[in-house]
C-alpha positions, 0 to 999 in steps of 0.5 A: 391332439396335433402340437404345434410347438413339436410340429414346428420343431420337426420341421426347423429339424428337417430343415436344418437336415437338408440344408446340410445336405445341400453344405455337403453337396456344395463342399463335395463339389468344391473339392472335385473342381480342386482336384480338377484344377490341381490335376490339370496343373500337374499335367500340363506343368510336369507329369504329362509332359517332358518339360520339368516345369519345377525346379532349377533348369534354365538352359535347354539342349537337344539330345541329338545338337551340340548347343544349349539355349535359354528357354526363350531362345528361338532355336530351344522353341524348334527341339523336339519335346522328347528330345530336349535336355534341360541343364541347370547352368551354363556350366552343367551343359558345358561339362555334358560337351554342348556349346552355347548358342550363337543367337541367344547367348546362354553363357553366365 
């Protein structure tokens, strides 16, 4: 003979099983998208680039130039990625032989 009070229990069982699955799908895709995101960030913001996005660099100069910008600086804007050099005071880029830029004024 059928039961119903089984029946009804297999079912919510059923239920609650794929409902999980949906949870688990949604997590798993949560997490891909923060992967996507966090990947993307450390890619555009350091590893895949020659600019240092973290840490103390405020003044830029040209492996091939002789002066040091801000990084606001018009002229700092016209080095070439793979070209710059970054310094972390006016003093370090000074100690290396370059000269403060006459248009932004880098000098502490």
């Amino acid at each position: 003979m059928f039961d119903v009070r089984r029946a009804d229990a297999v079912h919510r069982c059923l239920r609650a099983i794929l409902d999980w699955s949906a949870v688990k799908k949604r997590v798993l895709v949560a997490i891909v998208v923060v992967c996507v995101l966090l990947l993307g960030g450390l890619l555009w913001f350091g590893l895949g680039s020659p600019m240092p996005a973290f840490g103390p660099w405020r003044y830029m100069g040209s492996k091939y130039g002789d002066s040091y910008h801000t990084r606001s600086c018009l002229w700092a804007d016209q080095i070439q990625p793979e070209n710059r050099i970054y310094f972390s005071s006016s003093d370090a880029a000074e100690r290396e032989g370059y000269v403060a830029c006459r248009v932004c004024d880098p000098g502490e």
